[in-house]
C-alpha positions as CSV (number, residue, x, y, z in Angstrom):
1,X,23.1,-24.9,24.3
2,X,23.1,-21.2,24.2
3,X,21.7,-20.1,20.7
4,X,21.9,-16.3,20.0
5,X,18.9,-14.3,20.0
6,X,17.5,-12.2,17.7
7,X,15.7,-9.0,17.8
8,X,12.8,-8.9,19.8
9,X,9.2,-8.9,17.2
10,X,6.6,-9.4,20.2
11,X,6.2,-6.0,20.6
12,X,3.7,-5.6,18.3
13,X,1.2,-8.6,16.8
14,X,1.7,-7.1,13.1
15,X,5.7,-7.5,13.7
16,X,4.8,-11.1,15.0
17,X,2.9,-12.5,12.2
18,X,5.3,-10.7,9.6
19,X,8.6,-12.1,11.5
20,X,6.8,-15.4,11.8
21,X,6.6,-15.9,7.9
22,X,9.5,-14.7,7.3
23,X,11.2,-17.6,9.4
24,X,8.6,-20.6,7.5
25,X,6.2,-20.7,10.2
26,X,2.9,-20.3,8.5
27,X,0.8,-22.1,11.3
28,X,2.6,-19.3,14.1
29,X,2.0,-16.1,11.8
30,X,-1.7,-18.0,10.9
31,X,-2.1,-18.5,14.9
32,X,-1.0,-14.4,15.6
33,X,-3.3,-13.0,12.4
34,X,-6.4,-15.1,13.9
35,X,-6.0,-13.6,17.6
36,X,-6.1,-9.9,16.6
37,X,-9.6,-8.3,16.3
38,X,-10.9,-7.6,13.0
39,X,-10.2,-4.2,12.7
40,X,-6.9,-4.8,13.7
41,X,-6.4,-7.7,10.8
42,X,-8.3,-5.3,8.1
43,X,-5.5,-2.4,9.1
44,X,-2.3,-5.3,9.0
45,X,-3.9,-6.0,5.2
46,X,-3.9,-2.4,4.8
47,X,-0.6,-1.7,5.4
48,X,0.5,-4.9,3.8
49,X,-1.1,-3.4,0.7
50,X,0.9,-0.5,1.1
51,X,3.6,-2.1,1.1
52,X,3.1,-4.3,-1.7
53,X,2.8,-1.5,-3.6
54,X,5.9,0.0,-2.7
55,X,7.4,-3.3,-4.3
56,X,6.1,-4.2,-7.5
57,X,2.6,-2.9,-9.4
58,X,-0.1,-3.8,-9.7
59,X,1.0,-6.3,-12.9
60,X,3.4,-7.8,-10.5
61,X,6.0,-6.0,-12.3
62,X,9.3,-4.7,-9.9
63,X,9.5,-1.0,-9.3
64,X,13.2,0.6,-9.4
65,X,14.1,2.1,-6.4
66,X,13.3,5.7,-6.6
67,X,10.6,5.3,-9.0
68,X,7.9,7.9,-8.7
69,X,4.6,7.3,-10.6
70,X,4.3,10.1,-13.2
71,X,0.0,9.5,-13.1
72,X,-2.0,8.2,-10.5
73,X,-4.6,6.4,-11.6
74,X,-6.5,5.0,-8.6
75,X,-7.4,6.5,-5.6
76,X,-7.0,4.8,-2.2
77,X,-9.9,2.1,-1.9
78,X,-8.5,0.9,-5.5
79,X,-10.8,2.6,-7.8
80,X,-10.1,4.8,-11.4
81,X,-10.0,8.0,-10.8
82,X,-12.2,10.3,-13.3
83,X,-10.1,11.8,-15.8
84,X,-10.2,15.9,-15.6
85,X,-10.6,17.8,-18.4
86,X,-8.5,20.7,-18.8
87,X,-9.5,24.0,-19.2
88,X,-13.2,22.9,-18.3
């Protein structure tokens, strides 16, 4: 039986595990995630986390496509940023 193949996702681990949940198989992408190195894993949840973000906020309310945040309010490891005073 010939089945069509699809686009090759081996080429990376990160591809892998994402393709892999994608198609319902948690126990492949959970197999792919546990034989990359740690640093490798904590920079997959990185960029995950990017692209969460690019997806809904932080309240798990959707973002319009488009939508630019007028204020940031947390800096890149997730904490409040100081608010400036103007003119001080």
């Amino acid at each position: 039986m010939n089945r069509p193949q699809g686009p090759s996702v081996t080429a990376f681990a990160e591809t892998s595990a994402l393709c892999a949940v994608l198609e319902g198989g948690d126990t492949k992408a959970r197999r792919i995630v546990s034989d990359m190195l740690p640093n490798e894993r904590a920079e997959f949840a990185a960029q995950l986390d990017r692209l969460r973000a690019m997806l809904a906020d932080r309240f798990g309310n959707d973002i319009p496509s488009g939508f630019q945040p007028r204020v940031r309010v947390l800096d890149d490891e997730g904490h409040f940023l100081a608010r400036s005073e103007k003119g001080s």
